[in-house]
MILO-777581 format. One record per residue (C-alpha): x, y, z; residue in one letter. Coordinates in steps of 0.05 Angstrom, whole numbers, padded with zeros to 5 digits, always signed. Example, Ala and Ser with C-alpha at 12.3 -4.5 7.8 and 13.67 -1.06 7.14 Angstrom:
REM residues 2
+00246-00090+00156A/+00273-00021+00143S/
//
This chain:
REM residues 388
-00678+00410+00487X/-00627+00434+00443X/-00555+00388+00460X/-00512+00425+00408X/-00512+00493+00373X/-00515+00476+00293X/-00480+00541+00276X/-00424+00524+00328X/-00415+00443+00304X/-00420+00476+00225X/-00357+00528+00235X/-00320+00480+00291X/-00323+00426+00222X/-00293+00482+00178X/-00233+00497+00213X/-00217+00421+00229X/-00221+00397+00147X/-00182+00461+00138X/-00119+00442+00193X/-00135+00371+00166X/-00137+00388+00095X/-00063+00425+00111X/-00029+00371+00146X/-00047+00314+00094X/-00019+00369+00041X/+00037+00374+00077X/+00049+00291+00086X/+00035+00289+00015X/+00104+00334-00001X/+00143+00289+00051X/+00118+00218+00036X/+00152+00174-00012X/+00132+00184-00084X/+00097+00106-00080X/+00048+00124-00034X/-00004+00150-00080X/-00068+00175-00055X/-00062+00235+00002X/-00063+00288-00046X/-00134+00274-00054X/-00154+00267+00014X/-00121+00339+00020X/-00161+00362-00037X/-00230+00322-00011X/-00227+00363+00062X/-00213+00432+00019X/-00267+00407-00021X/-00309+00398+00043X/-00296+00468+00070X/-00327+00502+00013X/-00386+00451+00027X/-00398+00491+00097X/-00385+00547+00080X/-00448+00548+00033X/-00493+00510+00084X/-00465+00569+00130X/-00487+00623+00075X/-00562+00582+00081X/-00609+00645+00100X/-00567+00702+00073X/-00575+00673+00003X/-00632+00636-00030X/-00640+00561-00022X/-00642+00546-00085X/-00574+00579-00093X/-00536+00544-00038X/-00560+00477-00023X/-00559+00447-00078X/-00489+00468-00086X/-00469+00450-00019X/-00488+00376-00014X/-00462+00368-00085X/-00391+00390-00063X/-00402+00351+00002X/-00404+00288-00042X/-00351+00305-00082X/-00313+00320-00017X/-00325+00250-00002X/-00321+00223-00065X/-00249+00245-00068X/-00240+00205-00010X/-00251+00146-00044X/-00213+00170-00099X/-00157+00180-00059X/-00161+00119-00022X/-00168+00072-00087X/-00096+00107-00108X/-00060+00086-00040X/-00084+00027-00052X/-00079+00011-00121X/-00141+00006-00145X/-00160+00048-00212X/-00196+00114-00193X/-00275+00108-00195X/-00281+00172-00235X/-00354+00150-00255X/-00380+00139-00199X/-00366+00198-00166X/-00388+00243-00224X/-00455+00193-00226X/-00460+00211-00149X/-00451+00283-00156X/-00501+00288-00212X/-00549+00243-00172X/-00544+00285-00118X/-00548+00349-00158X/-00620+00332-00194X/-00648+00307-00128X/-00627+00371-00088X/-00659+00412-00149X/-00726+00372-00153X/-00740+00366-00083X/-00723+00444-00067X/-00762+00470-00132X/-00810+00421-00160X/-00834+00384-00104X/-00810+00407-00035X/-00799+00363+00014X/-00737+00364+00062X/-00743+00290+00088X/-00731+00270+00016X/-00675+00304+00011X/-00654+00274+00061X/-00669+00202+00039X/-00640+00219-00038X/-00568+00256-00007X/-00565+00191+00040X/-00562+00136-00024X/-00498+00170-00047X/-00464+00185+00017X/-00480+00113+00038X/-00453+00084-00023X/-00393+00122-00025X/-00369+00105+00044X/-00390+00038+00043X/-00343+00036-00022X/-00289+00063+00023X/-00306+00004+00077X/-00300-00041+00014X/-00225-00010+00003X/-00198-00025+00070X/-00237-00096+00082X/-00205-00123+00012X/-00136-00086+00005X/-00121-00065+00079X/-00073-00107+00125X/-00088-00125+00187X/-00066-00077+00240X/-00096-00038+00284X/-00093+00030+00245X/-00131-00006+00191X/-00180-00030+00241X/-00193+00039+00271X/-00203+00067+00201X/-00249+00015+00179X/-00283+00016+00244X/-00299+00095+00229X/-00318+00090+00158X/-00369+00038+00185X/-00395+00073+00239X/-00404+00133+00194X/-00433+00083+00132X/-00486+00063+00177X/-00498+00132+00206X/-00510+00152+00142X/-00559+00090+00118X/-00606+00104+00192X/-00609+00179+00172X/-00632+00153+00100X/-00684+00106+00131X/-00712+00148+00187X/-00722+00204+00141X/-00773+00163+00107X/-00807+00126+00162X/-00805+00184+00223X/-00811+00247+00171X/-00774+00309+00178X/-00773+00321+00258X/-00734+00266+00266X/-00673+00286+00227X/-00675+00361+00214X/-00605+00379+00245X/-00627+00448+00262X/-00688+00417+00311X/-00676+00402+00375X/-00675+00321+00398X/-00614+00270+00407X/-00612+00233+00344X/-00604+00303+00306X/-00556+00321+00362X/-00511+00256+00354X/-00510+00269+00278X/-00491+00328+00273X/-00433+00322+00318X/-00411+00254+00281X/-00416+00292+00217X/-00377+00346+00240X/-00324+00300+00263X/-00323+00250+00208X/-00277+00290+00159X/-00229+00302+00206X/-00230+00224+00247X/-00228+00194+00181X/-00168+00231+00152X/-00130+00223+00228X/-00151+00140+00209X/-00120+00146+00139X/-00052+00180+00160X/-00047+00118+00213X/-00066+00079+00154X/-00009+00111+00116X/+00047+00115+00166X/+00040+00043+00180X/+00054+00033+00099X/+00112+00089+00106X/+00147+00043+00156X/+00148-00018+00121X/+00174+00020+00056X/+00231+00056+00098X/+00238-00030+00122X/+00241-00052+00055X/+00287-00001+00040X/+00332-00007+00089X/+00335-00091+00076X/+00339-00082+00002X/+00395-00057-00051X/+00370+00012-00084X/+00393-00011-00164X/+00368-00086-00174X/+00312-00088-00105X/+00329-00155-00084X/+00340-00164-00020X/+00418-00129+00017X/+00459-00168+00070X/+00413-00145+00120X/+00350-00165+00088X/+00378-00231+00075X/+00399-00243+00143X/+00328-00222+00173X/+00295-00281+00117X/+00355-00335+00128X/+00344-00330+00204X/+00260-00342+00198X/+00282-00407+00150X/+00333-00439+00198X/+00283-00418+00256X/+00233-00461+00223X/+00280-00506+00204X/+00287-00518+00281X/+00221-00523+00293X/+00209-00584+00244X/+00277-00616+00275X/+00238-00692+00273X/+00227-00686+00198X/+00287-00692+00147X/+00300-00621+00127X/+00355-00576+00097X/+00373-00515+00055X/+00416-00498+00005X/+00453-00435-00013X/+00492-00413-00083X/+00540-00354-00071X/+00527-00332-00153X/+00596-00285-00177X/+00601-00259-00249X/+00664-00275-00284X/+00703-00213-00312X/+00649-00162-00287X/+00707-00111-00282X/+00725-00117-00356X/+00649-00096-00379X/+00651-00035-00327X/+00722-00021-00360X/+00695-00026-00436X/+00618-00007-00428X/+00619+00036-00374X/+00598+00027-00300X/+00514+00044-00327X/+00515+00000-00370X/+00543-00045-00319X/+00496-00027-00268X/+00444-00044-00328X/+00477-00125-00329X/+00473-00126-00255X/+00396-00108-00256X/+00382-00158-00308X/+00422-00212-00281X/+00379-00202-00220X/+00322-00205-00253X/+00347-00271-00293X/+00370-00310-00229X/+00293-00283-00191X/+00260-00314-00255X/+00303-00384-00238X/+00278-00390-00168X/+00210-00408-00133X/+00164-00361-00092X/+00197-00380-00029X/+00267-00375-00051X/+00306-00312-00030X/+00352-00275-00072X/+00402-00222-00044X/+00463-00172-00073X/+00519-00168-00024X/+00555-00121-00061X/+00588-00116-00132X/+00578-00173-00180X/+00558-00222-00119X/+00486-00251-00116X/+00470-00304-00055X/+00408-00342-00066X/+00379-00387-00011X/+00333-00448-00028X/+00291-00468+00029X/+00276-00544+00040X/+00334-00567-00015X/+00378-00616-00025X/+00446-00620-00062X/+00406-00640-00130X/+00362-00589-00138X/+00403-00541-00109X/+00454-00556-00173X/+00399-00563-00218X/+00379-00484-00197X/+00447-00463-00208X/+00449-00500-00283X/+00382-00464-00293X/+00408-00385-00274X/+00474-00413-00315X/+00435-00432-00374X/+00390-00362-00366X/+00463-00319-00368X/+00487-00350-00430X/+00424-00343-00466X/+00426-00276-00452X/+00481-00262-00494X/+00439-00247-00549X/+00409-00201-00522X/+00426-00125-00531X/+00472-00126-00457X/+00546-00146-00452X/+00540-00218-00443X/+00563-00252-00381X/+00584-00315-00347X/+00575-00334-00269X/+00615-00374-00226X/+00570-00413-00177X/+00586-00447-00103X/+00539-00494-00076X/+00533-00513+00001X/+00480-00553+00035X/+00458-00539+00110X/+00426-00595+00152X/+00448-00571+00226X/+00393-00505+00255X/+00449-00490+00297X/+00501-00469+00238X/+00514-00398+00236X/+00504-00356+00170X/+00578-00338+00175X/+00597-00409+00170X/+00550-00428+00117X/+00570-00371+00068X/+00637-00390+00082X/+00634-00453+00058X/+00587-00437-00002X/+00644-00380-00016X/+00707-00446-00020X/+00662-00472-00066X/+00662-00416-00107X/+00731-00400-00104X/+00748-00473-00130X/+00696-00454-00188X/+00738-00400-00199X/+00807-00426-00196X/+00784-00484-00244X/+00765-00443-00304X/+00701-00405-00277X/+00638-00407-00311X/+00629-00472-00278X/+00588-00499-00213X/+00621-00539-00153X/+00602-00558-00094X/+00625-00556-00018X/+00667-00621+00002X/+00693-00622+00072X/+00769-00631+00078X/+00794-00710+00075X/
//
């Protein structure tokens, strides 16, 4: 008993890659320029069209003329994938391995059609490419995806369709044509088909989950960080002081405190005034970079505005926390041989040991220290003393 009509499944796969293949073009024009990739998953559905639309033209024109062609640009469809899918996440494009797959494909399709016929090896030799191609894109998101659940639901579909693909390949060899011959009635060629016909389009719904999730943690990042040096804004900074003091308070029985320098550049307004305001904008990006290169991993480094840089040391005491500011001191005045304006910085030092301090208070009095670094010459480091 026949469960699904082939011609039916074959167009109702068209049209989806072709609305699919649209919308991803589409995404691709609106996403940020960092999120590489979705161009080619665009291009792999197209690709994919073209694919059915040959195995549609099977009977009108000569095997020989369409198959082979067909499952070719079928793996390229879905070698494009991959493609695509290495560039969102980073990876450099497997170029090689899709051409290998498309020529593997190619001389199999050929050999099988003309020089030995035999449609359950065709079968078996289109399966070894298609499996290894998704299983590469199972690879992708196992090693480079986060954990969320539009990563799981995409991996969970490239799995489903990697093994689809691997029991076609086997049962071609052991049960012989009958059993997978999409155009014979039976429920294993039924279920195949309508996977296949679905797969395109379920994977590429799985990817644009995949990619909105990474859209809203740019437009996050963006929104917590300043758009000329990318450290982190007052926002940002608040969001990453809050997590330390609400460990802090969990860790109340142990000995623990953190520091923060409120960093100012001395004269900043005379380089704007002789160098111009880009080539000030050029000190203010390299002084970030120079006070990032002074502090560890877990250290957080923000702009509130201007020439003022607020750097928070997690589990610090007084010492270090001057011995940090002597290091981003020593860092500026080294600089000054560089090809920049050279600079000084002003630095005030305070030390929190309470969980229940606000930021407000803290800043404040890291910003009296700085003011007495300022009124004393600048250029200089002091620290927060409460009033005698």
């Amino acid at each position: 008993m026949r469960l699904l009509d082939p011609f039916s499944v074959v167009l109702m796969a068209a049209l989806m890659c072709a609305v699919m293949s649209l919308v991803l073009f589409g995404a691709r024009r609106s996403f940020p320029a960092e999120m590489r990739g979705i161009g080619y998953w665009s291009a792999a559905l197209a690709v994919q069209v073209f694919s059915v639309i040959c195995f549609a033209l099977r009977g009108t024109l000569p095997d020989i003329a369409v198959l082979p062609l067909a499952n070719v640009l079928f793996v390229i469809g879905n070698g494009l994938s991959v493609i695509g899918l290495q560039r969102f996440y980073g990876v450099d494009p497997g170029w090689k391995m899709l051409g290998g797959a498309a020529a593997f494909s190619l001389a199999g399709m050929v050999y099988y059609l003309q020089v030995a016929p035999d449609y359950a090896a065709r079968v078996f030799w289109m399966a070894l490419p298609m499996t290894l191609l998704n299983g590469t894109l199972l690879y992708l998101v196992l090693r480079h995806g986060r954990r969320k659940l539009a990563t799981w639901f995409f991996g969970t579909l490239i799995a489903v369709n990697t093994v689809l693909m691997a029991v076609r390949g086997v049962m071609a060899i052991t049960h012989g044509e009958a059993m997978v011959d999409v155009a014979r009635p039976g429920l294993f060629q039924s279920f195949y088909l309508a996977a296949t016909a679905l797969q395109p389009a379920l994977l590429s719904v799985g990817f644009l989950m995949v990619a909105n999730e990474r859209l809203r943690r740019i437009l996050e990042r963006r929104s917590a960080s300043d758009p000329l040096t990318g450290v982190l804004n007052r926002r940002g900074f608040g969001d990453a002081y809050a997590r330390e003091v609400a460990r802090m308070a969990r860790m109340r029985q142990r000995s623990r405190s953190l520091a923060l320098l409120s960093v100012d550049l001395d004269f900043f307004k005379k380089i704007n005034d002789r160098f111009g305001h880009a080539e000030g904008d050029r000190v203010l990006v390299s002084v970030a970079q120079m006070i990032g290169s002074a502090l560890r991993e877990s250290d957080v480094l923000a702009r509130f505005g201007g020439e003022e840089f607020i750097v928070l040391l997690p589990d610090t005491d007084l010492k270090r926390a001057l011995a940090v500011a002597l290091r981003v001191q020593r860092l500026l005045r080294d600089a000054s041989a560089g090809d920049l304006p050279s600079c000084t910085a002003s630095i005030g030092v305070a030390v929190q040991t309470d969980a229940d301090e606000e930021l407000d208070a803290l800043l404040c009095r890291a910003d009296e220290a700085l003011y007495r670094a300022k009124e004393n010459g600048r250029d200089r480091i002091e620290t927060w003393r409460a009033a005698a």
